[in-house]
C-alpha positions as CSV (number, residue, x, y, z in Angstrom):
1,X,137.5,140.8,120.6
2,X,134.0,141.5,119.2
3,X,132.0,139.2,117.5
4,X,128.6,140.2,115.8
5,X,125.7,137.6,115.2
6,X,123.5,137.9,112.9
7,X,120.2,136.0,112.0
8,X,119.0,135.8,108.1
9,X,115.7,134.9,106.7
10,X,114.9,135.0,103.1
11,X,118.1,137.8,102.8
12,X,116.9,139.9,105.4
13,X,118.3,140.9,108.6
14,X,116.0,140.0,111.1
15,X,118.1,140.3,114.2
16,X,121.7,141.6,115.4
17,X,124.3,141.8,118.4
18,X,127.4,142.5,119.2
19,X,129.4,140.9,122.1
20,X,132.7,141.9,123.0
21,X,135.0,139.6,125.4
22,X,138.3,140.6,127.1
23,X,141.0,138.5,128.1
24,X,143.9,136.4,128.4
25,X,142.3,133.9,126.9
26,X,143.0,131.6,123.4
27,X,141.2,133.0,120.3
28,X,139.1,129.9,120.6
29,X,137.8,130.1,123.5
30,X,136.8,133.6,123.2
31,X,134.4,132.6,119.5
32,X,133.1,129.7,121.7
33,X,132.0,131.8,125.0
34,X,130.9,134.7,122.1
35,X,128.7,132.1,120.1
36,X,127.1,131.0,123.4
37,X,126.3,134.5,124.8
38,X,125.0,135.1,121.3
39,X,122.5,131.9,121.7
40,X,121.8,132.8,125.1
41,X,120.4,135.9,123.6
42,X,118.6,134.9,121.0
43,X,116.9,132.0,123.1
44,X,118.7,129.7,120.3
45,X,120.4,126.0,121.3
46,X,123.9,126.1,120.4
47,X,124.4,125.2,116.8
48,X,127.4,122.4,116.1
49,X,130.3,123.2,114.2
50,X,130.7,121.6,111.4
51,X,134.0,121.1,108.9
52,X,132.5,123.5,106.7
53,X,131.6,126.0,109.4
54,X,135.5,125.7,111.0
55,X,137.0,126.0,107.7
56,X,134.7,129.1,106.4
57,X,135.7,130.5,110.0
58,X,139.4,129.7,109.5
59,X,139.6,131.7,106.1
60,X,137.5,134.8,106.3
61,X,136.7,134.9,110.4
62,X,133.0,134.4,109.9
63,X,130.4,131.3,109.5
64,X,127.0,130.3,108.8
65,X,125.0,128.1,110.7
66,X,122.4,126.5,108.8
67,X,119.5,124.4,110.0
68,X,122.0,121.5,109.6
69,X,123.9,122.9,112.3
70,X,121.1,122.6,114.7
71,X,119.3,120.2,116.7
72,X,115.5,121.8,117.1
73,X,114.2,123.4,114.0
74,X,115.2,126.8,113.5
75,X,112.7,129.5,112.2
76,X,115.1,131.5,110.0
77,X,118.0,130.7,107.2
78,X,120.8,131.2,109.0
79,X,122.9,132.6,111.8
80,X,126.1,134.2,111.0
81,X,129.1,135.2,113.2
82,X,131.6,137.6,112.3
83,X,135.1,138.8,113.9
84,X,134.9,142.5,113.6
85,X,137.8,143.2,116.0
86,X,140.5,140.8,116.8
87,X,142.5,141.6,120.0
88,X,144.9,139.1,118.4
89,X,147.7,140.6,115.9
């Protein structure tokens, strides 16, 4: 599975990665330990998921974490997540 995170301020790109994570493990657990290396690499607390987040994930395999999502302020729109390769058929 890869997973690319992406962080948006004012509509721009500002940063990117890519994490990919092999496995036996549930489809959950693989967008969980992604979203925390993701963090972990942007020096970012990990956001909380919200309904809206988990449904918007559930339909099109990506979400946006706002500055709701967040504890500490954030100094950017948002962070986004994406599925771009799904080891699950």
């Amino acid at each position: 599975m890869r997973i690319w995170g992406k962080i948006f301020r004012e509509n721009h790109l500002i940063r990117d990665t890519v994490v990919e994570l092999d496995g036996p493990e549930r489809r959950t657990v693989k967008v969980f330990e992604a979203l925390r290396l993701i963090c972990t690499e942007f020096d970012l607390a990990l956001p909380v998921w919200l309904d809206t987040n988990i449904k918007e994930f559930q339909k099109s395999a990506k979400t946006r974490f706002r500055q709701d999502s967040f504890i500490e302020a954030i100094p950017f729109d948002y962070l986004e997540i994406h599925v771009i390769e799904d080891d699950i058929p």
